[in-house]
C-alpha positions as CSV (number, residue, x, y, z in Angstrom):
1,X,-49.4,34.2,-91.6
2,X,-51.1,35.0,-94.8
3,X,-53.9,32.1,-94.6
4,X,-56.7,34.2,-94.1
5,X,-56.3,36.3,-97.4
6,X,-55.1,32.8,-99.5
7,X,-57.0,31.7,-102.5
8,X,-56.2,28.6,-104.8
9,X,-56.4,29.0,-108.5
10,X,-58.6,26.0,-110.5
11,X,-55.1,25.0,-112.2
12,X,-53.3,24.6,-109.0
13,X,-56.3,22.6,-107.5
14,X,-55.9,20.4,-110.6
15,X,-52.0,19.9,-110.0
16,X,-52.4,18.7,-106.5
17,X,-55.8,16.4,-107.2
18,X,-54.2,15.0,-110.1
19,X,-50.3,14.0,-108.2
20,X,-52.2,12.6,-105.2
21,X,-54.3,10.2,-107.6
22,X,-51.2,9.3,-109.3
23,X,-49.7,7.9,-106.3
24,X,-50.2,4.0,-105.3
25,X,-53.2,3.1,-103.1
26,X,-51.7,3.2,-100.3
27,X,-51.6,4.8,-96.6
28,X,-49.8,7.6,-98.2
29,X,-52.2,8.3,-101.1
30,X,-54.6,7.9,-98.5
31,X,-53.0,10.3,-96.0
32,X,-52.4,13.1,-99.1
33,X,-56.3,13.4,-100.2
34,X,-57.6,13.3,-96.2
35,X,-55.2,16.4,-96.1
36,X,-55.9,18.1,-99.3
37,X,-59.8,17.3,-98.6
38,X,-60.2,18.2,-94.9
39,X,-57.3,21.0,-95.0
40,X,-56.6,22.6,-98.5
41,X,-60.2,22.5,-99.8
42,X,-61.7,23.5,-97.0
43,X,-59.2,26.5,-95.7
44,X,-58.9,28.2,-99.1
45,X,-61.4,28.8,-102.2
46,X,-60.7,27.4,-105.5
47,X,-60.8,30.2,-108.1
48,X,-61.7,29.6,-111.6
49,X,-60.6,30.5,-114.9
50,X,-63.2,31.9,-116.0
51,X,-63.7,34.7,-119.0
52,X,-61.8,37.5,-117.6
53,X,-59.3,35.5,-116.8
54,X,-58.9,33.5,-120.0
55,X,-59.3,37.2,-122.3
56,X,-56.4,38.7,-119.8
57,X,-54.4,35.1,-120.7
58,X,-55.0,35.6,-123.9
59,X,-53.5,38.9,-124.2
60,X,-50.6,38.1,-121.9
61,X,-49.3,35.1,-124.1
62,X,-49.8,37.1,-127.6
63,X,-47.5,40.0,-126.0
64,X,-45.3,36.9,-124.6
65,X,-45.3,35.3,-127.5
66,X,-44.7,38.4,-130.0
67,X,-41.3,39.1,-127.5
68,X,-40.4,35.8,-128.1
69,X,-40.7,34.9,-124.2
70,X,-43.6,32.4,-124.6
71,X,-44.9,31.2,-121.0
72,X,-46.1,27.6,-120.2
73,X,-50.2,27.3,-120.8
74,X,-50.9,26.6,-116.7
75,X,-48.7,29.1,-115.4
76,X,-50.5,31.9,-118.2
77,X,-53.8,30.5,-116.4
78,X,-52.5,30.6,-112.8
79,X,-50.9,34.3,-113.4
80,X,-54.3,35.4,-115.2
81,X,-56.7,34.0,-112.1
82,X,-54.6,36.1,-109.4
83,X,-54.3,39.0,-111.6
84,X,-58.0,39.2,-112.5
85,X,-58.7,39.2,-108.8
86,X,-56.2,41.5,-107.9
87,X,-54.1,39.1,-105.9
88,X,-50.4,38.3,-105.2
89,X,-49.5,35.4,-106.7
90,X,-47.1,33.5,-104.3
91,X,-44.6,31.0,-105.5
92,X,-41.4,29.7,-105.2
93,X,-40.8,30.0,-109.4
94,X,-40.7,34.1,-109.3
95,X,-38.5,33.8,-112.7
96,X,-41.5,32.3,-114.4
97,X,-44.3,34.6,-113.4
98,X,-42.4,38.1,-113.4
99,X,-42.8,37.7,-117.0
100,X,-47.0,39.1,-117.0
101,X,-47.6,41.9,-117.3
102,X,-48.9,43.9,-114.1
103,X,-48.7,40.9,-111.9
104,X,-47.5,40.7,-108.3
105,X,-45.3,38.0,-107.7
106,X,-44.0,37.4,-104.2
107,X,-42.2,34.5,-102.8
108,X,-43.3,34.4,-99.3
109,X,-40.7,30.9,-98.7
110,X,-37.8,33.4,-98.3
């Protein structure tokens, strides 16, 4: 439904590389980076965090911080990459992101 207009950010890239090598060599190691190889990477770009994302971040967890709400580091880089580009950020944790400021969060599981 939404595939076509889907991005990855660098951190969530990172999360999914980093599970699937901490699994066994195995058929379903194997399995896991054939999909996230031939499927993931090559359906959706990989955004980085880059310096308009890490000065946006950077102001986000200062204000979080100061409100005494502080946000995990990831999540602070994952909300700054989609808001940066203008884009939703989709997840199934909404409580976590509706924290930023001038974010979209949607969960598009419901």
């Amino acid at each position: 439904m939404h595939g076509p207009e889907c991005a990855i950010a660098a951190p969530v890239w990172h999360e999914l590389t980093y599970g699937c090598r901490r699994l066994a060599k195995g058929k379903r190691r194997a399995s896991l980076e054939a999909y996230l190889r031939e499927v993931v990477q090559a359906s959706f770009p990989v955004l980085s965090y880059d310096e308009a994302a890490a000065t946006w971040h950077g102001e986000e967890r200062a204000r979080l911080e100061a409100l005494g709400r502080p946000a995990p580091y990831v999540d602070g880089q994952i909300a700054a990459i989609a808001h940066v580009h203008g884009l939703v950020l989709a997840t199934t944790n909404e409580k976590d992101f509706a924290r930023f400021k001038g974010l979209t969060v949607e969960n598009w599981s419901k």
